[in-house]
C-alpha positions as CSV (number, residue, x, y, z in Angstrom):
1,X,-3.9,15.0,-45.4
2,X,-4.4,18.6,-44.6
3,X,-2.3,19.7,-41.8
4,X,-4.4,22.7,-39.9
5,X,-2.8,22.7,-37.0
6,X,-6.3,23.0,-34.9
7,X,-5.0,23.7,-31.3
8,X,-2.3,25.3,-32.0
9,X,-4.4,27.7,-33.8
10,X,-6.9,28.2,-31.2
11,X,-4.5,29.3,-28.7
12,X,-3.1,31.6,-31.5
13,X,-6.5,33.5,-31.6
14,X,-6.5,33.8,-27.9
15,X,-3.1,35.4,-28.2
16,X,-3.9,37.3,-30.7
17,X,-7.0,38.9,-28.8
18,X,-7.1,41.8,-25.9
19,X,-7.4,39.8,-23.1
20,X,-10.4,40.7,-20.3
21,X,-8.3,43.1,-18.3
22,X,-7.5,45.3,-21.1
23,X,-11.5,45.5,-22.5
24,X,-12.5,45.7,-19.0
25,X,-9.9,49.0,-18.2
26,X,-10.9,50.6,-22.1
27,X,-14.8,50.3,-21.0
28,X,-14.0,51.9,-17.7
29,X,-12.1,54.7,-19.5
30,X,-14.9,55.4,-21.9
31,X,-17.1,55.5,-19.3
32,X,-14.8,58.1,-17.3
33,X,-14.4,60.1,-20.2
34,X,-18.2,60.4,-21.2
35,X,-19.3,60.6,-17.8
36,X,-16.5,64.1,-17.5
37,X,-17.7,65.7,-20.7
38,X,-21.6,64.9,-20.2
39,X,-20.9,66.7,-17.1
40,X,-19.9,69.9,-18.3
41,X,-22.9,72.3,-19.3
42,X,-21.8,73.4,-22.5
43,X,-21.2,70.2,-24.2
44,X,-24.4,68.7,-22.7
45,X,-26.3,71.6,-24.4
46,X,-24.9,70.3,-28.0
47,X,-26.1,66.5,-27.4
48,X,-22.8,65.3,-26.0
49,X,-22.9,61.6,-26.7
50,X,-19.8,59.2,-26.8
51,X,-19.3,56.0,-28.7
52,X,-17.0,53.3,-28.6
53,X,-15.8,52.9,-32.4
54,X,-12.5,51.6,-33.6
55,X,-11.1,48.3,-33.4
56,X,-12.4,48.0,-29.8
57,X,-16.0,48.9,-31.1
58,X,-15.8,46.1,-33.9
59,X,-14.0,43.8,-31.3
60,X,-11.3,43.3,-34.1
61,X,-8.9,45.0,-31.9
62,X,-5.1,43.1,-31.9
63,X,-3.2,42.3,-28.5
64,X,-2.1,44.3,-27.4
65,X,-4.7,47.0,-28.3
66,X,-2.7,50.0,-27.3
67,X,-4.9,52.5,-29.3
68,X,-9.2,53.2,-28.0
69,X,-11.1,55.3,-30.5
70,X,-14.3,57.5,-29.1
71,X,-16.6,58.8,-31.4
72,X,-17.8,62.2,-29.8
73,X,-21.0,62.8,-31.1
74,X,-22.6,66.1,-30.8
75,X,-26.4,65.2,-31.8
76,X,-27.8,69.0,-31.3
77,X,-25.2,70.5,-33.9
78,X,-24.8,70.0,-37.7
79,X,-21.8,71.0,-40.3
80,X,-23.1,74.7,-40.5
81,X,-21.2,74.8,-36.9
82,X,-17.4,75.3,-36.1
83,X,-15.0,72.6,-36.2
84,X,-12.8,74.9,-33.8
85,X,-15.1,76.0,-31.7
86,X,-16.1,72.3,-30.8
87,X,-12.5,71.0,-30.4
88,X,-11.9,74.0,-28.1
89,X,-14.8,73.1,-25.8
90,X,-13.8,69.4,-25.4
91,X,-10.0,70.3,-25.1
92,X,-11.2,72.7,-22.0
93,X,-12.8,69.8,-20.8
94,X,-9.9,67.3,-20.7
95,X,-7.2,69.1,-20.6
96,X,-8.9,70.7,-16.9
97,X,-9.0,67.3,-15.7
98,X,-6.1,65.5,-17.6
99,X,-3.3,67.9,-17.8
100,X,-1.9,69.0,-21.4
101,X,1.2,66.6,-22.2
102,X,2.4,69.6,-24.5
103,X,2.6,72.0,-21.6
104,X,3.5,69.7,-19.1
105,X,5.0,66.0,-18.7
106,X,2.9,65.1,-16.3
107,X,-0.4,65.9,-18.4
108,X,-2.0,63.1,-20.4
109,X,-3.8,65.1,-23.0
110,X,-2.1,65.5,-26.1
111,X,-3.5,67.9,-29.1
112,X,-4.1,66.1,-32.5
113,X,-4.9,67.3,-36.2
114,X,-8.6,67.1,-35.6
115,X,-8.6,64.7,-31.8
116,X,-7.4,64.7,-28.7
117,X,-5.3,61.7,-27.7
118,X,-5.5,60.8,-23.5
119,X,-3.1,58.5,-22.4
120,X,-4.0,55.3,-19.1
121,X,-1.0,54.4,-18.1
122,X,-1.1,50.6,-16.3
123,X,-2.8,50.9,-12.9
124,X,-0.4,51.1,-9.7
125,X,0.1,47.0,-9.2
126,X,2.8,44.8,-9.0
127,X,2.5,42.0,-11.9
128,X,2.4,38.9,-11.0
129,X,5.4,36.6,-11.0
130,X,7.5,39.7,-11.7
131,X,6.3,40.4,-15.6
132,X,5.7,43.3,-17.8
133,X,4.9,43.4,-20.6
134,X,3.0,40.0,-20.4
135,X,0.6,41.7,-18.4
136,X,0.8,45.5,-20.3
137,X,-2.5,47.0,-19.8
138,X,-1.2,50.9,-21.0
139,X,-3.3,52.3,-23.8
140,X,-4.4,55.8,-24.9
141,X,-7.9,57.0,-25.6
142,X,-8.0,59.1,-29.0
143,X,-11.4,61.0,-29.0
144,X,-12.8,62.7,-31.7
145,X,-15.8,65.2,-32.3
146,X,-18.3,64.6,-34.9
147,X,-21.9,66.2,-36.0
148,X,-25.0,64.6,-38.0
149,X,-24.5,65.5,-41.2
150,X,-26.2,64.1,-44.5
151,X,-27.6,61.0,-42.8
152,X,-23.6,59.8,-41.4
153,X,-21.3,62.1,-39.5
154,X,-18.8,64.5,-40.0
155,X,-15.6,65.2,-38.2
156,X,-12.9,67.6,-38.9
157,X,-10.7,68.1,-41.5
158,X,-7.4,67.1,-40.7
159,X,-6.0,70.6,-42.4
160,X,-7.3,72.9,-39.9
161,X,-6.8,75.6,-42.4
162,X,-10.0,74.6,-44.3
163,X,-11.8,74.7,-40.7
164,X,-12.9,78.1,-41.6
165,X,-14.6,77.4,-45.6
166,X,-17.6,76.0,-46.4
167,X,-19.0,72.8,-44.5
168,X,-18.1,70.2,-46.9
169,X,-14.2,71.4,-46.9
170,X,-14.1,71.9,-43.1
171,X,-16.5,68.4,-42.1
172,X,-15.6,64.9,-43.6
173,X,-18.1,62.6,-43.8
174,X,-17.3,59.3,-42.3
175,X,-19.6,56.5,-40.5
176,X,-17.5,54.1,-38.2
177,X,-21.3,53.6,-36.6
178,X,-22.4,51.7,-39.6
179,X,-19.1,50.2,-39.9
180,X,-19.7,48.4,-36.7
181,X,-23.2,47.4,-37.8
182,X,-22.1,45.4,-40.9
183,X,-18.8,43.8,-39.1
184,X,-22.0,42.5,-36.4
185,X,-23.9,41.5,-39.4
186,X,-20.9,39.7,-41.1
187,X,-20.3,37.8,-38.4
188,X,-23.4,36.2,-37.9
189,X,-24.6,35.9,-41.6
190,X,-25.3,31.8,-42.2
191,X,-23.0,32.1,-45.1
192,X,-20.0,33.7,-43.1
193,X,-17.6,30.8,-42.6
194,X,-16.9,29.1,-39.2
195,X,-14.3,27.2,-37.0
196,X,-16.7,24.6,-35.5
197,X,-19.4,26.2,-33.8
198,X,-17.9,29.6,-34.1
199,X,-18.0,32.9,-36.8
200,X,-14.5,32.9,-37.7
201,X,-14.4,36.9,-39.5
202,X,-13.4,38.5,-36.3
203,X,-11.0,36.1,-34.9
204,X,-9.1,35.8,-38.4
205,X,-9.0,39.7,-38.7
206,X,-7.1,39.6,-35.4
207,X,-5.1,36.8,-37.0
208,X,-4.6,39.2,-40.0
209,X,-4.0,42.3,-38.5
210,X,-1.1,40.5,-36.4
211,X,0.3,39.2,-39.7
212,X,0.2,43.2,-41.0
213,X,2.0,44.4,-38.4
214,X,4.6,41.4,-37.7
215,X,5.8,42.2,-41.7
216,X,5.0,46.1,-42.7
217,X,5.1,47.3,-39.1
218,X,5.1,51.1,-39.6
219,X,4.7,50.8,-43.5
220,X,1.7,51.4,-45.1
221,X,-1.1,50.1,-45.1
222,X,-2.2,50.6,-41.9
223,X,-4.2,48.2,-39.3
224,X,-7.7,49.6,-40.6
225,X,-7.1,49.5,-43.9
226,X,-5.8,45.8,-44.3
227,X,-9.2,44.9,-42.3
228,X,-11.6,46.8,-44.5
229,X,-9.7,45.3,-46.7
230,X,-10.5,41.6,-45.3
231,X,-14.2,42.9,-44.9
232,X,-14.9,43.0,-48.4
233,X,-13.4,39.7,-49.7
234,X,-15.5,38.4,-46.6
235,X,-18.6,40.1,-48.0
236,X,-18.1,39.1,-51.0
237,X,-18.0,35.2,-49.9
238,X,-14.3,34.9,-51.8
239,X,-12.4,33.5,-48.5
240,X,-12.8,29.6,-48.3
241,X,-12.3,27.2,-45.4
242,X,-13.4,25.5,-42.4
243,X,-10.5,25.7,-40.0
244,X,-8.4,28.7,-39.0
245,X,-5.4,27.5,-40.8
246,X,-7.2,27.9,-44.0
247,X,-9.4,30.8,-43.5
248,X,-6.1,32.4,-43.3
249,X,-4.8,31.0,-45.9
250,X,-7.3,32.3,-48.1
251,X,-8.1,35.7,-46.4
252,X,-4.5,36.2,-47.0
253,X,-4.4,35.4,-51.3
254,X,-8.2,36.9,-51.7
255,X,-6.6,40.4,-49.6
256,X,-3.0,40.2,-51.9
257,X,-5.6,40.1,-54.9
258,X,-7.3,43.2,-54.1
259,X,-4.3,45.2,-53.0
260,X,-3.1,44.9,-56.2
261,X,-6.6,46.7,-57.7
262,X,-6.3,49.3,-55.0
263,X,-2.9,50.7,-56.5
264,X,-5.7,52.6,-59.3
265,X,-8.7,52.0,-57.3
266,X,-7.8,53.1,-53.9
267,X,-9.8,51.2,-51.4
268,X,-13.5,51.5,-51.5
269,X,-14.7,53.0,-47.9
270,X,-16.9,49.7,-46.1
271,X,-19.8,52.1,-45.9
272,X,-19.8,55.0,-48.8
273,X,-17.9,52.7,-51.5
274,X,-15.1,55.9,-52.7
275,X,-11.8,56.0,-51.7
276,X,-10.6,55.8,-48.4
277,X,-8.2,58.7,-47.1
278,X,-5.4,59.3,-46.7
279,X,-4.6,57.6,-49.5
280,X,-2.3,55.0,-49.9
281,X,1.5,55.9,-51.1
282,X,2.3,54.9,-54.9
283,X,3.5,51.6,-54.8
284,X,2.5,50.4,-51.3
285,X,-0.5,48.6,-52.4
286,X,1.4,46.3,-54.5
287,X,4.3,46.2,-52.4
288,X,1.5,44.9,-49.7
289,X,0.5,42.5,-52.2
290,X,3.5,41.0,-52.8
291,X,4.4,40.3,-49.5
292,X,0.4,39.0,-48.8
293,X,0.8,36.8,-51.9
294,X,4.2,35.3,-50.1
295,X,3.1,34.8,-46.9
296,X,-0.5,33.3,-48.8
297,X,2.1,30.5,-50.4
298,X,3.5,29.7,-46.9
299,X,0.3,29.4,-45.6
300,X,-0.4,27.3,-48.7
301,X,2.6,25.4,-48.1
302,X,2.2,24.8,-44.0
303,X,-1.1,23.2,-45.5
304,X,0.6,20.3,-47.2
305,X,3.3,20.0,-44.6
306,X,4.1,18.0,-41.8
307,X,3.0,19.4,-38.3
308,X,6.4,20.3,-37.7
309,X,7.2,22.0,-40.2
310,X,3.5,23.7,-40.8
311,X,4.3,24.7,-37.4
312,X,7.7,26.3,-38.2
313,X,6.3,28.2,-41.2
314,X,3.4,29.0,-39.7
315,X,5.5,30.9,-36.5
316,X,7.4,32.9,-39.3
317,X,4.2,34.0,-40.9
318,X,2.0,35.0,-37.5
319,X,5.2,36.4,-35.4
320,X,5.6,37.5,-32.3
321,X,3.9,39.8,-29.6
322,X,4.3,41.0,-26.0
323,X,3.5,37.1,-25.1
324,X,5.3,35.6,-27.0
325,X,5.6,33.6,-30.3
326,X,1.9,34.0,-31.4
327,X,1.6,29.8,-32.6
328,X,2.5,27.7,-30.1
329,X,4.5,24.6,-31.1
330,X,2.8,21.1,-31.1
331,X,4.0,18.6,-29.3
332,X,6.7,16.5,-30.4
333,X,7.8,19.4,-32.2
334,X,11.1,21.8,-31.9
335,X,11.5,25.3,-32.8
336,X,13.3,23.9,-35.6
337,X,10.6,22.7,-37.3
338,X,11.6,18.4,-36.5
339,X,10.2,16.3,-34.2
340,X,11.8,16.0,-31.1
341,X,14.2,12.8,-30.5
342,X,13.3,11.1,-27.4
343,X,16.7,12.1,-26.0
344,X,16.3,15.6,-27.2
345,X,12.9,15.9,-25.8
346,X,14.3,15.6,-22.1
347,X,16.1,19.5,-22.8
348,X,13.5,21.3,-25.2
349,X,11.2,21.8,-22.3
350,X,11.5,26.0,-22.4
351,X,10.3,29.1,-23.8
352,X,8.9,27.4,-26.7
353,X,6.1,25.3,-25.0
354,X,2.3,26.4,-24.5
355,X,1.9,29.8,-22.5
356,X,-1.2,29.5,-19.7
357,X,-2.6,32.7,-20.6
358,X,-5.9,31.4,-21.4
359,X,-8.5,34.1,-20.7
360,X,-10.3,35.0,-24.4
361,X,-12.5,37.8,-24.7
362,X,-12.8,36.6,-28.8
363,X,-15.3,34.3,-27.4
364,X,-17.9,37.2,-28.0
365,X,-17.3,36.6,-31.7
């Protein structure tokens, strides 16, 4: 018997998602920012026009989802125009209303390579029952000019010194638009696999992103990477399964599998098919493998085991965030990975038994 640890897992994916509040206080902060630069003549003039891309955008975005990308389009301009001229004009803009965080502490605009990053810190309100970071709803808004250019966009170089040469050394062409279009289309093909009723690409990326960052934290690669990553095995119909435990499972091997092509490949950009930049340290790919490929055997294992002990493994593998343990333990069960001795049981009511937090905005999957 297959041990998939349904419920458990459910309320994993809720934990793993950015919870109403947060989506609810990004929106509004799009919407502030894009109504302030529309506003200003100049900008309007270039075809000022905002979007919500990133991990927000593709609604892949993991708890605590301290990071909101904005895609500052400027539909009346092309690559034959300034990269510093632009960034000038939409620094003015925010730094008028937002302060400059290099020239003062009490600004929230700080200056980027090629963006400017505006910081929301959590609103003025007491959180309830005394918690923090439970109920964190700090993020920053990173916003980031681009022009038409070849059919996709352009934004800036990160080396400002080739801002000044010809278009395609100053511009690179990117297109996190179309991005979001085939994440929407993957998860609602008819062949994409589900948890019931239920697409299961987004929720699992959430899943696998958490897994990322619980084991290579600030090692490379990054968040984005390991999902573009996820997005082609997906695409490509490799990942197997019908419940979470097992889409994960298999996201996990068919994800160690291609890191280990990407050490002479690089990663194949979702929309363009070259390389992804920056590229990828020597090494880190199949260091990434190998610890993918571990964790794919413990998910393999957790499979096979008692609910327990799939429970046990499956803590070590998904980790922790600001809420908590990310897989709540099933009844019967301790920490420990045993079952719970009807003496025992009476004291191993604690930090280890089902949070409340209940609201999930990966219902929109």
């Amino acid at each position: 018997m297959t041990t998939t640890l349904d419920a458990e897992f459910t309320q994993a994916v809720t934990n793993v998602t950015v919870n109403d509040k947060k989506l609810e206080l990004a929106i509004a902060a799009h919407t502030e920012i894009r109504d302030l630069l529309n506003a200003d003549e100049e900008l309007r003039r270039w075809g000022i026009s905002p979007y919500l891309i990133g991990s927000y955008g593709r609604q892949t975005a993991r708890y605590p989802g301290k990071d909101v990308d904005v895609f500052l389009r400027f539909t009346n301009l092309s690559a034959r125009h300034d990269p510093a001229k632009i960034y000038a004009a939409v620094e003015r803009v925010l730094i008028a209303e937002y302060g400059s965080k290099d020239d003062d502490s009490e600004g929230r605009v700080t200056r980027q390579a090629r963006s400017l990053k505006i910081d929301f810190p959590d609103p003025e309100e007491p959180a309830p029952y005394g918690a923090t970071s439970f109920f964190d709803t700090s993020f920053s808004v990173d916003a980031v000019p681009a022009v038409p250019w070849q059919g996709h966009w352009g934004i800036p170089n990160r080396d400002r010194k080739q801002w000044n040469k010809e278009e395609n050394q100053r511009w690179i062409k990117t297109d996190p638009i179309q991005f979001d279009k085939n994440t929407d289309a993957l998860s609602v093909a008819s062949w994409s696999p589900q948890v019931g009723s239920r697409n299961a690409y987004r929720p699992v990326v959430r899943l696998l992103r958490q897994v990322r960052h619980t084991h290579l934290r600030t090692q490379r690669p990054g968040g984005l990477f390991v999902e573009v990553a996820a997005f082609h095995v997906w695409q490509a119909q490799l990942v197997t399964g019908s419940t979470w435990a097992e889409l994960l499972t298999s996201t996990l091997e068919q994800v160690a599998g291609q890191f280990t092509e990407y050490e002479q490949t690089g990663l194949p950009d979702p929309v363009f098919g070259t390389p992804m930049k920056p590229e990828v340290g020597f090494g880190l790919w199949t260091a990434a493998a190998s610890y993918f490929s571990e964790l794919a055997q413990q998910g393999r294992e957790a499979l096979d085991a008692d609910p327990c002990r799939a429970a046990k493994i499956w803590r070590s593998v998904l980790g922790s965030n600001e809420r908590g343990e990310v897989l709540i333990l099933p009844d019967g069960c301790d920490a420990n990975g045993f079952p719970l001795s009807a003496i025992s049981a009476v004291t191993a009511v604690g930090s280890d038994q089902p949070r409340g937090f209940a609201s999930d905005a990966g219902n929109r999957d």
